[in-house]
N, C-alpha and C positions, 0 to 999 in steps of 0.2 A: 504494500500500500504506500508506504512508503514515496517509493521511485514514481508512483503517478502525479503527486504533487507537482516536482518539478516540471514537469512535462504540463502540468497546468498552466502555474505559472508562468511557463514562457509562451503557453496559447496566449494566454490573457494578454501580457509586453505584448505580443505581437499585435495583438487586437486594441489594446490602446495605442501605441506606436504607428498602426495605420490608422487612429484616427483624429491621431494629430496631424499626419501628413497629410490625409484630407482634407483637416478644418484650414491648415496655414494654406494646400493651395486654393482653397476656396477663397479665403481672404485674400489672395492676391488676385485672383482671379477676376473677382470680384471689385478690388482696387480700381481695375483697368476700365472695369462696365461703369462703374460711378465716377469714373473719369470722364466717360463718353456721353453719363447723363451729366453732367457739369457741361460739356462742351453744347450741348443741346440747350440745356438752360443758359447758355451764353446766346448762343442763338435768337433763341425765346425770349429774351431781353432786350436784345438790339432789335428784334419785331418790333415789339411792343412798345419801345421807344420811338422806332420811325412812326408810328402808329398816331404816337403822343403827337408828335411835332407835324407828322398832318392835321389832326384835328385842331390844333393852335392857332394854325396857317388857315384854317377855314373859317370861311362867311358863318355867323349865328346861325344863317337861316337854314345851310346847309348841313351844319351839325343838329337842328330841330327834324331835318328829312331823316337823315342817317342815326340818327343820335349819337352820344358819348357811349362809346364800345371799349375806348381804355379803360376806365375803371374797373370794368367787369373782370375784364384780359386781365390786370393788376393783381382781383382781388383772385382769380384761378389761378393766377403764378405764386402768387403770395402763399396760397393755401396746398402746394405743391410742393415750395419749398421747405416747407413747417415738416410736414412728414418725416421723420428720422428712420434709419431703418436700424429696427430692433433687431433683426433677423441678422444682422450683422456684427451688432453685441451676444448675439446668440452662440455664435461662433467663436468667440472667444469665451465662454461658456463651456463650450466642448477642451479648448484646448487646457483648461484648467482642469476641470473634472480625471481629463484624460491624464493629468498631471498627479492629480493625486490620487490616481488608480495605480498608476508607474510607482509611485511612491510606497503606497501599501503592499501592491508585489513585490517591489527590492525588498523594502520593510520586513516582511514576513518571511524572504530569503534570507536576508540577512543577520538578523536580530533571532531568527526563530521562532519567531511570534507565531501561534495560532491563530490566525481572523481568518473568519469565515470566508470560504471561499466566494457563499452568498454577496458577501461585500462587493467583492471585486466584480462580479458578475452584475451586480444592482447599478454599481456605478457604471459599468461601460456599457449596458444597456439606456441609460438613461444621455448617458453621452452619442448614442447612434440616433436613439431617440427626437434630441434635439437639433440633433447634426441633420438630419432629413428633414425635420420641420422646417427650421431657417433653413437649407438649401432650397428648397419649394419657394418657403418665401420670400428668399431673393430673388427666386425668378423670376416670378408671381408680381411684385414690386417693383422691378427696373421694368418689365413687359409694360406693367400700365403707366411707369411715369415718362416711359420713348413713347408708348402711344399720345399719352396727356398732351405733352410737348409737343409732339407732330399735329395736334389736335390746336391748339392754341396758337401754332404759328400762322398754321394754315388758317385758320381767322379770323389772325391780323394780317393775312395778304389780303383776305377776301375784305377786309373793312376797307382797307387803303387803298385796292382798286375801286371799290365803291366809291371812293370819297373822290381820286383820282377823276375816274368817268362822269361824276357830280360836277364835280368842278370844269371839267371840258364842257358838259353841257351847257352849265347858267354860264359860261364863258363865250357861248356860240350864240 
């Protein structure tokens, strides 16, 4: 009985040990995709700003036909950028748990401790557990905030050819 321990034990390392190499490359992975919705909401900004600076530039009477559509755009960007992603703290979640599963395996190899095997099993269940949740919902979350974004640019082009085509017309 003995000799199955060990042989546990190093299931277990392994199985924590890949799921920290998971969770870090998911965090980097993931770095690069919230780099690209940064670049998007950079985007989405300078919209929304040329957006601004036509409706400035326009007659009262045409912003009463079109109405004031920055604000709105503002308060969707606004409430877009408010979203934090949890799923992301989650993930370092895992890499900790995973830390202190590694810990309790050495621990109990090396000190001799008897902890339950249960232990180690509860904890890197609960770390895979979370590990698939947040992965999901990172996907889940950068999907709808590159649609969001695609969503709000596109219209503030559609306002600002409106306002454009406005302005050709009472101009003609």
């Amino acid at each position: 009985m003995g000799s199955t321990i060990p042989e546990i034990n190093i299931f277990y390392g392994i199985t924590t040990t890949t799921l920290v190499v998971l969770s870090s490359t998911a965090l980097v992975v993931f770095k690069y995709i919230i780099d690209s919705i940064q670049s998007d909401a950079k985007s989405c900004d300078d919209s929304i700003k040329e957006l601004d600076n036509k409706e400035k530039a326009c007659d009262d009477a045409v912003l009463d036909i079109l109405g004031n559509n920055t604000q709105i755009l503002k308060t969707k960007y606004e409430n877009l950028s408010t979203n934090i992603f949890w799923e992301y703290y989650a993930l370092f979640l895992v890499i900790f748990l995973s830390a202190i599963s590694i810990l309790v395996t050495l621990s109990s190899g090396v000190f001799d401790l008897s902890i339950s095997i249960k232990w180690i099993l509860s904890i890197n269940l609960l770390s895979i557990i979370i590990y698939i949740a947040a992965f999901l919902g990172l996907l889940w979350n950068v999907r709808q905030k590159k649609r969001f974004l695609k969503t709000i640019i596109s219209e503030s082009k559609m306002f600002i050819k409106s306002i454009d085509d406005t302005n050709t017309y009472t101009r003609a």
